[in-house]
C-alpha positions as CSV (number, residue, x, y, z in Angstrom):
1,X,139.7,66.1,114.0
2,X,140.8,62.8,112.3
3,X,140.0,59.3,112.8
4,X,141.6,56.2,113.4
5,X,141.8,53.8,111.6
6,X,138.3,51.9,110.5
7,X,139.8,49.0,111.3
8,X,139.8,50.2,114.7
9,X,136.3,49.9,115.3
10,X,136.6,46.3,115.0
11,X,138.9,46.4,117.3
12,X,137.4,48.2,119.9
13,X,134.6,46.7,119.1
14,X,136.0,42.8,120.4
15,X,137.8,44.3,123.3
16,X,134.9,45.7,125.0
17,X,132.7,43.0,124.0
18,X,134.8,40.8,125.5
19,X,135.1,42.6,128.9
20,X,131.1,43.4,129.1
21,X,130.5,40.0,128.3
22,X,131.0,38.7,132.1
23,X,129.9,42.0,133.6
24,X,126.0,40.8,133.4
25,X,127.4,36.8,133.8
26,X,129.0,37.8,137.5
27,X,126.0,39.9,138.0
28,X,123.4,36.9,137.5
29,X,125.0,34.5,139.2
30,X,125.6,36.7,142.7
31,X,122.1,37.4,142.5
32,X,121.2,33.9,142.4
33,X,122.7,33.1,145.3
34,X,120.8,35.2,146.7
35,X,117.2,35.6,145.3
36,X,115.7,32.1,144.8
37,X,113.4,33.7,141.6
38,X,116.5,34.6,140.0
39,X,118.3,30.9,138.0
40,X,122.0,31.0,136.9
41,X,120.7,29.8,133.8
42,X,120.0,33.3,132.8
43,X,123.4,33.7,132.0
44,X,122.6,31.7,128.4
45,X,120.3,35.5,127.8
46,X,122.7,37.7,130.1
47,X,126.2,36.9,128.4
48,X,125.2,37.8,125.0
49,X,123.8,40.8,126.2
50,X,126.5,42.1,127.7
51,X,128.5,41.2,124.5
52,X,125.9,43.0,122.5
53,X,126.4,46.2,124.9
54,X,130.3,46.2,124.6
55,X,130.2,46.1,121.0
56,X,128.2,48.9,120.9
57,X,130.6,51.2,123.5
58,X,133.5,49.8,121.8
59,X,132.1,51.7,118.7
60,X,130.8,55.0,120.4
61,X,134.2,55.2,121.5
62,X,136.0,54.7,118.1
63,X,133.5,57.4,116.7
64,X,134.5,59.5,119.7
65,X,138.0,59.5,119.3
66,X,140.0,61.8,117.1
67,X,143.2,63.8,116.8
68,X,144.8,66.7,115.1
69,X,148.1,68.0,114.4
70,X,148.2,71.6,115.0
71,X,150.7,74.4,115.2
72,X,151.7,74.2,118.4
73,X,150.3,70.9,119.7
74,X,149.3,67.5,119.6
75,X,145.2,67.5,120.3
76,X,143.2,64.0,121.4
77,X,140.2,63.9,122.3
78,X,138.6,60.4,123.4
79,X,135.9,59.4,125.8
80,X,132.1,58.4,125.1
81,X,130.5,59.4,128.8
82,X,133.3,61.3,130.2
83,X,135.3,63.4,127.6
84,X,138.9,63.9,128.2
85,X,140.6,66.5,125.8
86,X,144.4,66.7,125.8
87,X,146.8,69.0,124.3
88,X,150.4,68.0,124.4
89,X,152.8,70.8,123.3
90,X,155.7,70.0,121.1
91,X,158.6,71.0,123.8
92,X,157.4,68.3,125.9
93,X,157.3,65.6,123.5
94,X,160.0,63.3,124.0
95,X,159.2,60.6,121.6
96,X,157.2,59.6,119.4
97,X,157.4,55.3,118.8
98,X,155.4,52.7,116.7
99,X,154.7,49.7,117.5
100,X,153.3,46.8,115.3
101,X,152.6,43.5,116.1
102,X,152.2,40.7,113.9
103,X,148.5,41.0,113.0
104,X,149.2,44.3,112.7
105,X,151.8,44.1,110.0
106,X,149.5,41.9,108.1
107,X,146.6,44.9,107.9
108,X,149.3,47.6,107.8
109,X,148.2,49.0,110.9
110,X,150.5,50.3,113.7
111,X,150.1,52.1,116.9
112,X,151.9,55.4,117.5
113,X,152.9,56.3,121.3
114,X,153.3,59.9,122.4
115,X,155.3,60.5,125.6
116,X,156.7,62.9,127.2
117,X,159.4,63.9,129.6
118,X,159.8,62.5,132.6
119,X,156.3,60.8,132.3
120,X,155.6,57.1,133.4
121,X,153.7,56.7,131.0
122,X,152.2,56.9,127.3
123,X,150.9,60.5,127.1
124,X,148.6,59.7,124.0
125,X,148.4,56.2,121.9
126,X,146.6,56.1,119.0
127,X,145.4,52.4,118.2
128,X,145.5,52.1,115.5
129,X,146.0,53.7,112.5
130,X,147.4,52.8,109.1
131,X,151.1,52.6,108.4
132,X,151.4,55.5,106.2
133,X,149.7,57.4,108.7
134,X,151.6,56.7,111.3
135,X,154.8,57.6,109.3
136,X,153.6,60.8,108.5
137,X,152.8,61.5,112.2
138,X,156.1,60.5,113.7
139,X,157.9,62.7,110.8
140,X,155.6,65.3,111.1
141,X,156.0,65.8,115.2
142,X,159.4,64.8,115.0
143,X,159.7,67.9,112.8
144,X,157.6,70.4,114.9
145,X,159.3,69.6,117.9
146,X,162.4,70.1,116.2
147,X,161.5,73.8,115.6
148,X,160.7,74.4,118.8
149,X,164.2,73.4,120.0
150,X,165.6,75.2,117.6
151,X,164.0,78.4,118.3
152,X,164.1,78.3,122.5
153,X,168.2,77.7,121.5
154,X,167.9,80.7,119.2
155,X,166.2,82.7,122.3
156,X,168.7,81.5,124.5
157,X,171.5,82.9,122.1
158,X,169.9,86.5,121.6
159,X,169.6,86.9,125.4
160,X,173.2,85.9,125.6
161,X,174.4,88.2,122.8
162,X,172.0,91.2,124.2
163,X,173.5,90.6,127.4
164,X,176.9,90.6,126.1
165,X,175.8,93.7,124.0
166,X,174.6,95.8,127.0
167,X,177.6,95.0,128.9
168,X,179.5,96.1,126.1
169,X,177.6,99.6,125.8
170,X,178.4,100.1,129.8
171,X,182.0,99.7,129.4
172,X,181.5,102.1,126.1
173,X,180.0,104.5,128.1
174,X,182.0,104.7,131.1
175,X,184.8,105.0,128.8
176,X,183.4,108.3,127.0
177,X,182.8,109.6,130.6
178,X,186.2,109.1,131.3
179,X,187.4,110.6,128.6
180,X,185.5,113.9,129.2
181,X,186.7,114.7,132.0
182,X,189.9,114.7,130.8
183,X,190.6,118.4,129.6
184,X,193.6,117.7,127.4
185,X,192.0,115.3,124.9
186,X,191.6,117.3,121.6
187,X,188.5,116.8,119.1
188,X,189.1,114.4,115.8
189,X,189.6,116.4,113.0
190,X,188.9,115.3,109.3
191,X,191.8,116.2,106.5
192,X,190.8,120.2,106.6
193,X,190.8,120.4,110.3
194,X,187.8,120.8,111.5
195,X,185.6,118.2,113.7
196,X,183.9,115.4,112.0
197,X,180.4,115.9,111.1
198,X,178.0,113.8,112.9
199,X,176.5,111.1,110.5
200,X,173.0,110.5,110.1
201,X,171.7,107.2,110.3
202,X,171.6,106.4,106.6
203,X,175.2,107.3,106.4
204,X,177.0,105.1,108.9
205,X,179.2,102.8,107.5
206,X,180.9,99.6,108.0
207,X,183.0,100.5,110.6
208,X,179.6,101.1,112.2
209,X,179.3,99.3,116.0
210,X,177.3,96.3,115.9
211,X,174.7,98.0,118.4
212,X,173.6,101.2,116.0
213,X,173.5,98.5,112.7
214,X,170.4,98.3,111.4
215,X,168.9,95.1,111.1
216,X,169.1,93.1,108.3
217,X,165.4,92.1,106.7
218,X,167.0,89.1,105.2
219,X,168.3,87.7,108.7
220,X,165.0,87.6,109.9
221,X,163.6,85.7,107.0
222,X,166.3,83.3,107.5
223,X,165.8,83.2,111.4
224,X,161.8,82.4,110.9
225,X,162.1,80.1,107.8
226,X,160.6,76.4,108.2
227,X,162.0,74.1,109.7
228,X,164.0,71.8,106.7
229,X,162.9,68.2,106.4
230,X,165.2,66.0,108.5
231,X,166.3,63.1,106.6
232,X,167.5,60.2,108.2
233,X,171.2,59.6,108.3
234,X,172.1,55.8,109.5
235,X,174.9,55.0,111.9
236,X,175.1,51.6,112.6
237,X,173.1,48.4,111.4
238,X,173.0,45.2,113.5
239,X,174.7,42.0,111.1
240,X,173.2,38.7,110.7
241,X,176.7,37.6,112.5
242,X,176.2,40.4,115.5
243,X,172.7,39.3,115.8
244,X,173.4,35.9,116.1
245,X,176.2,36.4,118.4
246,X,174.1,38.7,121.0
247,X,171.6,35.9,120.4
248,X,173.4,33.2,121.5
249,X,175.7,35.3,124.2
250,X,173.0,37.2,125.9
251,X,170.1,36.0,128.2
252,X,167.3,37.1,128.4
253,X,164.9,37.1,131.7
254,X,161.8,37.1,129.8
255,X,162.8,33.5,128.7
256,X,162.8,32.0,132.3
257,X,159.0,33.2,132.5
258,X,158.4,31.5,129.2
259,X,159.5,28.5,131.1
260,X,157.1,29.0,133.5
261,X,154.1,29.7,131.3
262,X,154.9,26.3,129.6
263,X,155.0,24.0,132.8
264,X,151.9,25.8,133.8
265,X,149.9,25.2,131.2
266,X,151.4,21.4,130.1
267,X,152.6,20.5,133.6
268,X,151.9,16.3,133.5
269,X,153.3,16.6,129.8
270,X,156.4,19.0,131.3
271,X,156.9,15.5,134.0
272,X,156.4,12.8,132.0
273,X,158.9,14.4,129.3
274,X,161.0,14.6,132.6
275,X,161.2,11.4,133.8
276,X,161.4,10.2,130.3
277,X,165.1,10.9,129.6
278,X,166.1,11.1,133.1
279,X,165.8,7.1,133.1
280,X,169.0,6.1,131.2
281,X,170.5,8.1,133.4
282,X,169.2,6.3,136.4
283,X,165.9,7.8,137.1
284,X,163.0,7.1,138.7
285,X,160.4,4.7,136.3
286,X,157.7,6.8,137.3
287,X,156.9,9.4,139.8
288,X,155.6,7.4,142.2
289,X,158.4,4.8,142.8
290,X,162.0,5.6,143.4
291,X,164.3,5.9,145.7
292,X,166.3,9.1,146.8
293,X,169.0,8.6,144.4
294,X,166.7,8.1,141.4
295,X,164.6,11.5,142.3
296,X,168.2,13.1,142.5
297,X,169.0,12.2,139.1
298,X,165.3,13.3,137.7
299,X,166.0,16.8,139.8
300,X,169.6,17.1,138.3
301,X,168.3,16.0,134.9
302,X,165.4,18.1,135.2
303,X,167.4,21.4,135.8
304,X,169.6,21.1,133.6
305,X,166.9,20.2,130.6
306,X,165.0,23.4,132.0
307,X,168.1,25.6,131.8
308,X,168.6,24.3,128.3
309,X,164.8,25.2,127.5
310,X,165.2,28.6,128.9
311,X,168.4,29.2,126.6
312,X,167.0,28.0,123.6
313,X,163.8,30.4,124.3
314,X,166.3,33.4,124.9
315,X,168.0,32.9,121.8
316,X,164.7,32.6,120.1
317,X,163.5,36.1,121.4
318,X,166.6,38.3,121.2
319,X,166.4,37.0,117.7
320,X,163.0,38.3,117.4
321,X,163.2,41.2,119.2
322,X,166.4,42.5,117.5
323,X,166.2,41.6,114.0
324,X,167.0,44.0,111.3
325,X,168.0,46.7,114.0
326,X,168.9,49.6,112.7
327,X,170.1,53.1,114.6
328,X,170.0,56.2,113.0
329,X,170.1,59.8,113.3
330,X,167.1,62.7,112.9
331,X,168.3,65.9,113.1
332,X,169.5,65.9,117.1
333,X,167.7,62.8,117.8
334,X,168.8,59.2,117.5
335,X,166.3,57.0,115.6
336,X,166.1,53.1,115.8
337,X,164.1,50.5,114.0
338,X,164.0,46.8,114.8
339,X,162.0,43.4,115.3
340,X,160.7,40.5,113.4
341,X,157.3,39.5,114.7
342,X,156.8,42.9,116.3
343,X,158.5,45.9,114.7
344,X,159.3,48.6,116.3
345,X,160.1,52.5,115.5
346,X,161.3,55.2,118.1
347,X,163.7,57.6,118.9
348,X,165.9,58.6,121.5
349,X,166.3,62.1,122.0
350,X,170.1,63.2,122.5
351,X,168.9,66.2,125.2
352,X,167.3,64.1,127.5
353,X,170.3,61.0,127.7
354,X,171.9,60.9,131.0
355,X,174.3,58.6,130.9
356,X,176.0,55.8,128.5
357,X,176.7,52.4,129.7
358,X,178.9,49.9,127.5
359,X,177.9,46.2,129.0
360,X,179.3,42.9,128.1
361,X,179.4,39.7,130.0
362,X,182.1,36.9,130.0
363,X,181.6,35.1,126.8
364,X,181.4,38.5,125.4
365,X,184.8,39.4,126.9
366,X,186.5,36.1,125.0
367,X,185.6,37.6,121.9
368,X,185.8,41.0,122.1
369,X,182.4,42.3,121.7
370,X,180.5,44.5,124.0
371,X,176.9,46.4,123.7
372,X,175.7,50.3,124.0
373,X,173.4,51.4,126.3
374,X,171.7,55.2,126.8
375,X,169.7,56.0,129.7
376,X,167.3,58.5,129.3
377,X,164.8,61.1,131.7
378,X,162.1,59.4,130.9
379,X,159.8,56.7,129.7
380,X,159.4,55.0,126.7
381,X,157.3,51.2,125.7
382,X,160.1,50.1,124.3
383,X,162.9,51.0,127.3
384,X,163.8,49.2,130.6
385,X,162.7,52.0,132.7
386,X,164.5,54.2,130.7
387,X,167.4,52.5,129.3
388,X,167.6,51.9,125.7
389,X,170.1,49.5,123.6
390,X,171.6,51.7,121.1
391,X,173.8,49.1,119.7
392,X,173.1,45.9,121.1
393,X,176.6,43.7,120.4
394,X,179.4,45.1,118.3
395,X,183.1,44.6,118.0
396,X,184.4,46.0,121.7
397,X,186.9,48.9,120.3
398,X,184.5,49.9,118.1
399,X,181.8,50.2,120.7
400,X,184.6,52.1,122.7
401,X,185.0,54.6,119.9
402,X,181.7,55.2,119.9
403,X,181.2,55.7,123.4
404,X,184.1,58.4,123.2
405,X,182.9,60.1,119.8
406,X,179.7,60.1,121.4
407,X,180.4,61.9,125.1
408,X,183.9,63.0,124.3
409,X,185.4,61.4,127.7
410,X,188.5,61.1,127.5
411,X,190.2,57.5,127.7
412,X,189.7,56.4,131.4
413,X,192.4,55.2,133.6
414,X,190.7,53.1,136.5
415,X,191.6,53.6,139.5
416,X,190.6,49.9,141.7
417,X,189.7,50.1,145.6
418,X,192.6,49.3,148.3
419,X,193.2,45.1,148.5
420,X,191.0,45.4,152.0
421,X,188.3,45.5,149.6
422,X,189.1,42.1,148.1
423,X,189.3,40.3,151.7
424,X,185.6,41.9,152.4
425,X,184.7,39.8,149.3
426,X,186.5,36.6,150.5
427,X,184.9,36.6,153.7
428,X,181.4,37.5,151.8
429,X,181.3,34.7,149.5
430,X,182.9,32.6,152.5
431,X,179.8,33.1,154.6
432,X,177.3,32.4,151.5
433,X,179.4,29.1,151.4
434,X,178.7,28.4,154.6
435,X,174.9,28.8,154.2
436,X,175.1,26.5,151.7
437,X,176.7,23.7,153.8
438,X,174.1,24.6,156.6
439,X,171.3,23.8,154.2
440,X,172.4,20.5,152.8
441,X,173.3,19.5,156.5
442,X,169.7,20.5,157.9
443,X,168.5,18.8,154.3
444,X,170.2,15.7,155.0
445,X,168.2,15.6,158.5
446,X,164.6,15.5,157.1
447,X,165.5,13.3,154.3
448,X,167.9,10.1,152.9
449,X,170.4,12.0,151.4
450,X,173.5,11.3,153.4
451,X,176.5,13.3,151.8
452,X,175.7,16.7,152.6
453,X,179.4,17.2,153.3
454,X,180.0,17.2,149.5
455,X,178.7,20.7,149.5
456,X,181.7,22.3,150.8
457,X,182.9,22.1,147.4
458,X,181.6,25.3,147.0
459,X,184.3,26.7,149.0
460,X,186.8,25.6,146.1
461,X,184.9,28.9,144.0
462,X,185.2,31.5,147.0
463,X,189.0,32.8,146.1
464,X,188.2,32.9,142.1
465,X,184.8,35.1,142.8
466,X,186.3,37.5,145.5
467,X,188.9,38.1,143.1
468,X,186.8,38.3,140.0
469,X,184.7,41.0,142.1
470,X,187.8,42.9,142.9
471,X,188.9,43.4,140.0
472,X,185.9,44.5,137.8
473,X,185.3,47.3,140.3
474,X,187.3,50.9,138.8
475,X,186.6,54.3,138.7
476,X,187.6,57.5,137.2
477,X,187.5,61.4,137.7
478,X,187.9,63.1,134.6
479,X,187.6,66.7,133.6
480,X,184.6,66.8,132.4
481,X,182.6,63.0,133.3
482,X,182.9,60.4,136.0
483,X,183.5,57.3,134.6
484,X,182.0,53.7,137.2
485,X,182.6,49.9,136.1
486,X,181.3,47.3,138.4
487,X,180.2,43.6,137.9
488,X,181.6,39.9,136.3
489,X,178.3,38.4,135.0
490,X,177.6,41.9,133.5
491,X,180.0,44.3,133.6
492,X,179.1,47.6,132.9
493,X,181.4,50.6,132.2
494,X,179.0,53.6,132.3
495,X,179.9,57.5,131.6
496,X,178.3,60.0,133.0
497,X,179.0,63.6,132.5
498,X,179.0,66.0,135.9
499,X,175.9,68.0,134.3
500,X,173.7,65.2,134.6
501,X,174.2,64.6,138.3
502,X,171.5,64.8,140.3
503,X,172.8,63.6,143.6
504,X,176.0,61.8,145.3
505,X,175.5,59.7,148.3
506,X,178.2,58.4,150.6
507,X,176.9,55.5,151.8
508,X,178.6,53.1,154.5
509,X,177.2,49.7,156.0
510,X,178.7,48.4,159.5
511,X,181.7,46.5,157.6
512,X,182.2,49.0,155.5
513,X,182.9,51.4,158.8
514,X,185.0,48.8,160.4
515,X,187.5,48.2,157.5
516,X,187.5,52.7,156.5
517,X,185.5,52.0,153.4
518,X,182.6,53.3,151.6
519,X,180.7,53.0,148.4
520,X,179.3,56.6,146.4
521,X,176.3,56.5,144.6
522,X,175.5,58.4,141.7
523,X,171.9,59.6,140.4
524,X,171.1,60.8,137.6
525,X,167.5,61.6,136.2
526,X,166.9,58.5,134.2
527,X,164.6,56.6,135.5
528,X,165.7,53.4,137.7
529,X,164.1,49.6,137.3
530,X,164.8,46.1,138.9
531,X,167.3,45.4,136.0
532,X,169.4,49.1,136.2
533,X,170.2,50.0,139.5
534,X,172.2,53.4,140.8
535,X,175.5,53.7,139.2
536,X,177.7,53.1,142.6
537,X,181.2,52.9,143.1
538,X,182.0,50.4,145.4
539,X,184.0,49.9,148.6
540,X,187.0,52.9,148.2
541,X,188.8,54.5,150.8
542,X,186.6,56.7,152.8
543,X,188.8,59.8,152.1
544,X,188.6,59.3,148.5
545,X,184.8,59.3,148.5
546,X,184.8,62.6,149.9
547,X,186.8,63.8,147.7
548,X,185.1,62.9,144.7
549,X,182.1,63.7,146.0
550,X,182.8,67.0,146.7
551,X,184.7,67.2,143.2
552,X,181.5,66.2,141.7
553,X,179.5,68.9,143.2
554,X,182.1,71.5,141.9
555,X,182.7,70.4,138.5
556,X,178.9,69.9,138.0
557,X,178.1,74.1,139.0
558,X,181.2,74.5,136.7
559,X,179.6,72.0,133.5
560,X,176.0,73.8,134.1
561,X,177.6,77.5,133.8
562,X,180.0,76.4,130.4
563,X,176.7,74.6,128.8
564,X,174.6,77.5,129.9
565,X,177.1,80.2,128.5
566,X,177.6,77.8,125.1
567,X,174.0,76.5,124.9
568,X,175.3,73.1,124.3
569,X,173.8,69.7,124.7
570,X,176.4,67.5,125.9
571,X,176.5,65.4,123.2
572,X,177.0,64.4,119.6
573,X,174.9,62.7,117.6
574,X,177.5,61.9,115.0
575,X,179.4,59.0,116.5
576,X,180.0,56.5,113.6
């Protein structure tokens, strides 16, 4: 078996040093609390021994780690006391990704990740080995797994044509039956009149059925030759103008618990800064003196400085995390680099994508721009519990074309939900305005601030949201997918096709009951995260939920017997 890596030993080395360096420190000090001969100044001897006995597993375990690519699967072996040895076959390999981080680029080091379908997560990782290596393994894989696709579709074809065949020779032969009973059909005679000869099997001739051919040595050779080398065939590269625009138009949640890592660790500094420039404003001088208006100001001043930080650190990391993104395509696969500080490589495998979702939000609207979005049956490091940016921002009709080059949907024509729908919203967003008021009221109560009436001015924004709501909400049936939008603040238009429908809920709250409505949910197999949520229609007539949900269910046994009959898989990867 190979090895990673040396590099790795050094690595593995610091990590477990590390972690069995407070085992024995933990250790002396519980015993001293306990046993009067035992000091807690043993820990000076205990800590390095514990460091001394991590170092030493860390490299047992590098020199007890290996893999191998073989002919039919991925082998890794790894353990020092208890051995675990896994073989992962190549038709459950779902992708392969590397990952480097920044101290990694600088040693040329990377970690490949092997997962699988439909696991939660990494299968195998392999930290770390060098970059050439870790090329050669993704291509390598990618290729192998490849094969085997190619020859369970092949299988799948020669069952379907024997099947045709030996339907074929029933029909042949209740044919000839028919014709012998028949006592006025006359032998065929040749030119001199007598029957024809029967041929031997050396003489049969092109006119031959396809069932008494005999096979052709060269078709085999053909059927079993490698696998070519896939070469990489790029379909869209992210712009310095796209990526700046998604920087500055997208936000990302990651950057609000920056926010919160910084204040943690630099709280007085975070205060100080705070008060600072909330004083020419009208501020407190200091925390301790003010009055209620002064704090109001620092809290007003305060947010809005924090929302500012938390923008500026979004910007900063979708910059980083998307930079130089590029999407490709591997044979049936979709392939994707991208990152500054950490790089990453993967793929996304066209078989397992469930459904596509375009998503934009407003300031993405005003100029036309929008972003594609795959979600896949399965896991990946690099996914949101299974969704995947396949192009993150690009012009909107050109992320529409590619959406319908990519599923072949038809052009949808939403349908929206009946205008009862849009007064459930009002009085929603009515009653969350009322909570409001009810807080500053009972706020006013406990403390100096007086004006709690001037929170009704939220009421001013219930009409515009209702309506906003209303309006982003369409669906639409097709032939061949279901097509869902929902949302303002993210809209997201997402197609699904009826084979990848797992299930169709009908689901209806109290309102919904009282006003006739309901919302349908749609599964699919991807899997589901805080961020991507059940595609749902929302708040239609009843009576048109039933009817597409029972559409659904017939067009989906009618998609899964035309793919099974045409072995095809739903999509192509040639959208550009």
């Amino acid at each position: 078996m190979n090895r990673l890596h040396p590099l790795s030993a050094v690595m593995y080395a610091l990590q477990y040093a590390f972690i069995w360096l407070w085992i024995p420190m933990v250790a002396v000090i519980g015993l001293a609390a306990v046993f009067d001969p035992i000091s807690g100044g043993w820990t000076v001897v205990a800590a390095p021994f514990g460091f001394l006995i991590g170092s030493a597993y860390g490299i047992a375990y590098y020199y007890r780690f290996g893999y191998e690519i073989t002919e039919d699967t991925v082998d890794v072996a790894s353990g020092v006391f208890a051995r675990r040895d896994r073989e992962i076959p190549y038709g459950r390999i779902q992708n392969v990704d590397i990952r480097q981080g920044v101290i990694q680029r600088l040693l040329s080091l990377a970690i490949v990740s092997i997962e699988t379908a439909g696991g939660g997560q990494s299968e195998a990782a392999l930290n770390f080995v060098s970059e050439a290596e870790a090329n050669r393994l993704q291509s390598e894989i990618r290729q192998r797994t490849a094969e085997v696709k190619e020859r369970r579709q092949q299988r799948r074809r020669d069952e379907a044509a024997a099947n045709s065949h030996s339907a074929a020779v029933d029909r042949d032969s209740d044919l000839d039956g028919a014709d012998q009973q028949r006592p006025d059909v006359a032998e065929p005679e040749t030119q001199t009149g007598e029957p024809t000869p029967g041929l031997g099997p050396d003489e049969i001739g092109p006119e031959r059925p396809p069932h008494m051919r005999q096979a052709d040595p060269t078709a085999d050779a053909e059927s079993t030759a490698p696998h070519p080398s896939q070469r990489r065939q790029g379909l869209f590269d992210l712009e310095a103008k796209e990526l700046l625009l998604y920087s500055f138009t997208s936000f990302r949640p990651a950057a609000a618990a920056g926010l919160l890592f910084i204040f943690f660790f630099a709280t007085d500094t975070v205060l100080n800064l705070f008060v600072t420039l909330a004083q020419p404003f009208g501020g407190p001088a200091d925390l301790e003196g003010g009055n209620a208006g002064s704090y109001g100001i620092l809290t007003i001043i305060s947010g809005f400085i924090s929302v500012l930080i938390a923008y500026v650190l979004s910007v900063a990391y979708t910059f980083a995390t998307y930079y130089d993104f590029e999407l490709g395509r591997v044979g049936e696969d979709f392939v994707y680099e991208r990152g500054l500080l950490q790089r990453y490589s993967g793929s996304i495998p066209s078989e397992k994508v469930q459904s596509i979702t375009v998503t934009d939000n407003p300031l993405q609207r005003q100029i036309e721009y929008a972003g594609l979005w795959v979600e896949t049956a399965g896991y990946g490091p690099d996914s949101n519990g299974g969704s995947q940016s396949a192009v993150p921002l690009a012009q909107r009709g050109r992320v529409y074309r590619f959406t319908e080059n990519l599923t072949g949907v038809e052009t949808p024509k939403f349908s929206s939900p009946p205008t009862v729908a849009r007064r459930r919203y009002l009085v929603r967003y009515s009653l969350v305005a009322a909570v409001i008021v009810a807080l500053a009221f009972g706020l006013s109560t406990v403390t100096a601030f007086e004006q709690w009436y001037l929170a009704a001015v939220v009421f001013v924004a219930v009409p515009p949201a209702a309506h906003l709501r209303y309006v982003n909400i369409g669906y639409f049936v097709g032939d061949d997918h279901l097509v869902v939008r929902s949302g303002f603040w993210r809209r997201r238009t997402t197609v699904i096709p009826y084979y990848r429908i797992q299930t169709v809920n009908t689901r209806r709250s109290i309102f919904q009951r009282r006003l006739g409505l309901a919302s349908l949910v749609v599964d699919t197999a991807s899997s589901q995260s805080f961020v991507w949520s059940s595609t749902t229609i929302y708040d239609i007539d009843l009576e048109d939920a039933r009817d597409i949900h029972q559409m659904s269910r017939k067009r989906l046994q009618s998609a899964l017997r035309e793919r099974a009959e045409s072995d095809d898989l739903g999509l192509s990867v040639d959208f550009t």
